[in-house]
C-alpha positions in Angstrom: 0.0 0.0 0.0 1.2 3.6 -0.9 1.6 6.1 1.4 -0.9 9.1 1.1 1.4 11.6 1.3 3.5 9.8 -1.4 0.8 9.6 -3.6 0.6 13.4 -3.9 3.0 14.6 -6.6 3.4 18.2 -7.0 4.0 20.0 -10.4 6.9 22.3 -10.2 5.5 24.5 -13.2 8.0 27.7 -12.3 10.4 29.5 -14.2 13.3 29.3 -12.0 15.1 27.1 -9.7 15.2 29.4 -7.2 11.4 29.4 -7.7 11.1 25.9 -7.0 13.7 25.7 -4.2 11.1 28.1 -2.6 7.9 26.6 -2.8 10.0 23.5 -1.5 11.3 25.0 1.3 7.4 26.1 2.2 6.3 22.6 1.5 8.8 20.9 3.6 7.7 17.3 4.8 4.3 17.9 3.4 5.1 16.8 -0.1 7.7 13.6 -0.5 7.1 13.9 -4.8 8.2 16.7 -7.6 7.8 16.7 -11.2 9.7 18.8 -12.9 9.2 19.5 -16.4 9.5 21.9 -19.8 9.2 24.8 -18.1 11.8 24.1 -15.3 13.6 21.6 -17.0 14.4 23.9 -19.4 16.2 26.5 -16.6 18.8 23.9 -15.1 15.5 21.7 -13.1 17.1 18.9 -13.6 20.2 19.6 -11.9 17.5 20.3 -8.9 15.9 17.0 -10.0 19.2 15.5 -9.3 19.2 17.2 -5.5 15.9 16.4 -4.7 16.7 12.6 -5.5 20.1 12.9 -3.6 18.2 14.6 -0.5 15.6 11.9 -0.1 12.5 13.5 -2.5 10.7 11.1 -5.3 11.4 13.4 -9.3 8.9 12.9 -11.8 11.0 13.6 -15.1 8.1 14.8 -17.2 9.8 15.3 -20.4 7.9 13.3 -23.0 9.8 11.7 -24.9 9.0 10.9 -28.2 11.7 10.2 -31.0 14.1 7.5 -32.9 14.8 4.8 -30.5 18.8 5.6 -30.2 17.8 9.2 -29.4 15.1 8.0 -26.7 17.1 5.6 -25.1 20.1 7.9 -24.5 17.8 10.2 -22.9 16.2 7.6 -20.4 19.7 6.6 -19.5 20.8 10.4 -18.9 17.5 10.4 -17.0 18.0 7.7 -14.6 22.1 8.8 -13.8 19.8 11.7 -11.9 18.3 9.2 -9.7 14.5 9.9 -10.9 11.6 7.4 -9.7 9.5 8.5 -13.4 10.2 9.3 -16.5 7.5 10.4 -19.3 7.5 9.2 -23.1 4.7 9.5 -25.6 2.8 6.3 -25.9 4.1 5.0 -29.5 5.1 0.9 -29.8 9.1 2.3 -31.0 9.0 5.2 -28.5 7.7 2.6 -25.5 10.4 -0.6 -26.4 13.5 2.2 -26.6 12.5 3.6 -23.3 11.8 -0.4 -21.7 14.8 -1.1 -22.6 17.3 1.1 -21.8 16.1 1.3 -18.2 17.4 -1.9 -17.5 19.1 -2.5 -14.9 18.1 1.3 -13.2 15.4 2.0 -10.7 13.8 4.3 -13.0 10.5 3.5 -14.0 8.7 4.5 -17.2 5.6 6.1 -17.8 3.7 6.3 -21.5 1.3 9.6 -22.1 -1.5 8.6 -23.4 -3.6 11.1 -24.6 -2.8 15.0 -23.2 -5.5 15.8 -20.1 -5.9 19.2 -22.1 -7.5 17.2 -24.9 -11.4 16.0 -25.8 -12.4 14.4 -29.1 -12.5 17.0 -31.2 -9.0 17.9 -30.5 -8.3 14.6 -31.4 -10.4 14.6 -34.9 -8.7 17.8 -35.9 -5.2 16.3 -35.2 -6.4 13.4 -37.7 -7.4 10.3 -35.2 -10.2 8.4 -36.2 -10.6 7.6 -31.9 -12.1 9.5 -29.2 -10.2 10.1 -26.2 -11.2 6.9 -24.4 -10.6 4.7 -27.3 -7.4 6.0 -28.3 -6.5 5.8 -24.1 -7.8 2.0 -23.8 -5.2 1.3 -27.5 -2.3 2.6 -25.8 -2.4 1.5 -22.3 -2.9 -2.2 -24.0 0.4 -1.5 -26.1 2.2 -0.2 -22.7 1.1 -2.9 -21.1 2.1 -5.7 -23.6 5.8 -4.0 -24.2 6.1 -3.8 -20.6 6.4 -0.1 -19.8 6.0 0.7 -15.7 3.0 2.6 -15.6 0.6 5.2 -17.8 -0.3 8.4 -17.4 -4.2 9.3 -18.1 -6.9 11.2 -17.1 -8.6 10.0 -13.8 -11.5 10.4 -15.8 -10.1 6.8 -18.1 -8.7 5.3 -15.1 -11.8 3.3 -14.3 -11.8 2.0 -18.2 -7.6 0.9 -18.1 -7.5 -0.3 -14.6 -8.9 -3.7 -15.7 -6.9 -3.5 -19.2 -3.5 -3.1 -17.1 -4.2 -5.0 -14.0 -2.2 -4.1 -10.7 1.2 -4.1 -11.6 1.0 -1.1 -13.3 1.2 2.3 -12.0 -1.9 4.9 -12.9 -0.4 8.5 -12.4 -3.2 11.2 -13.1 -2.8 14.7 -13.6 -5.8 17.4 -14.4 -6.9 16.9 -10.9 -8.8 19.9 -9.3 -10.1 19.9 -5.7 -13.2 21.2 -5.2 -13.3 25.5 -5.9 -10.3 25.4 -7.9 -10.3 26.5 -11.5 -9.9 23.9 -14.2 -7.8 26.5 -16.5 -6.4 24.9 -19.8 -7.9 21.1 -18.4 -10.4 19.4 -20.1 -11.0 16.0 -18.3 -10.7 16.6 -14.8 -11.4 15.2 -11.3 -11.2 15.7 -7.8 -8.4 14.0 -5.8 -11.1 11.6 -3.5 -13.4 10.8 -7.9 -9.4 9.9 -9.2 -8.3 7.7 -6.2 -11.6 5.9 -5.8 -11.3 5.5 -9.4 -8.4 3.3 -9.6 -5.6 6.1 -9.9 -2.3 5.3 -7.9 -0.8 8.9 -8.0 -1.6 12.4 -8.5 -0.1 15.3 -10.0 -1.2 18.7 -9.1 0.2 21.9 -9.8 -1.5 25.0 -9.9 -4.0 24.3 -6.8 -0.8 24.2 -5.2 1.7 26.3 -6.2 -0.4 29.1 -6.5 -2.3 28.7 -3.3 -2.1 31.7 0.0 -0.9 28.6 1.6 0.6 26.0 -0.2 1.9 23.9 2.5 -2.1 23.9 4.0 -2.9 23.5 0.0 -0.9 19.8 0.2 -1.5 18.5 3.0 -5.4 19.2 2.7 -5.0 17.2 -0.7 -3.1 14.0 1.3 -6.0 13.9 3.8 -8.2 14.1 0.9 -6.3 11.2 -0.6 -6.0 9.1 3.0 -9.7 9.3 3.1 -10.7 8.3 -0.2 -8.2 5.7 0.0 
């Protein structure tokens, strides 16, 4: 059984490490899991990535991979030297077997995107799928499963329809989740914390309701205590 308050992953969506280092330093013991990516990533986060793994914390690498197979596996192995718990890469069968296997052999674990939580069906007609969101989810999530990837990360509003697909072993991160009050801004398919862990989901990642909170620290740890109950 996880933790609560490790099943709380907070997006560091800031410009600047000494941004995050911040929000970390109000967060303290409240929040055990970071993900870090574009937007940090792209201003030395993963050098934080690296000292938040070093200093006990779970890193999310949310970088999406998605490219040959010799450029994607070079990454993932870059990626695990850090010491990082996930890593993201787009859910395509080439993209998927690089990333499986060049994390062998590291405790890095790998995590296929699905389809983006900013995303409904017609977004996904007018980028040329013949799916809708929850078929296209249910087709990848049974290619992640079969090539072996470590987990998926989906809307909590598909995790009820890919829990039985993927059975246990597989980790179900969410993100797009909103507590009650809180704006859904630029989400689409969204859920509260206690509709996305009775639905199956395994972690969540939250940003904004966080970050941006009067209180972020009170902001987290109400979330845990909504996860402990619902758990």
């Amino acid at each position: 059984m996880l933790n609560p308050r490790d099943r709380l992953i907070v997006a560091l969506d800031l410009s600047s490490v000494e941004e995050a280092e911040a929000l970390i330093g109000k967060l303290g013991e409240a929040v055990m899991f970071y993900k870090i990516g574009y937007q940090l990533g792209f201003a030395d986060g993963l050098a934080l990535a690296e000292r938040l793994a070093k200093g006990g914390k779970q890193v999310f690498v949310d970088m999406k991979l998605h490219d040959i197979g010799n450029t994607v596996a070079q990454g993932v192995k870059s990626v695990a030297r850090l010491g990082a718990s996930f890593l993201t890469v787009h859910a395509y069968p080439q993209t998927m077997h690089a990333a499986v296997d060049a994390r062998r052999g590291t405790s890095l674990r790998i995590l296929a995107v699905t389809v983006l939580t900013s995303y409904n069906d017609a977004d996904l007609a007018a980028a040329g799928y013949d799916f809708t969101v929850a078929e296209l989810v249910a087709e990848r999530a049974a290619q992640a499963r079969d090539i072996g990837v470590d987990g998926i990360v989906c809307s909590a509003a598909e995790v009820e329809l890919v829990r039985p697909l993927l059975g246990p072993g597989m980790v179900l991160v969410t993100p797009g989740i909103r507590p009650m009050q809180t704006d859904a801004d630029d989400q689409k398919r969204i859920m509260t914390p206690t509709e996305a862990i009775r639905a199956g989901a395994d972690y969540l990642v939250v940003g904004r309701p966080v970050i941006a909170a009067e209180d972020p620290k009170a902001a987290a740890e109400a979330i845990v205590a909504e996860i402990a109950a619902a758990g």
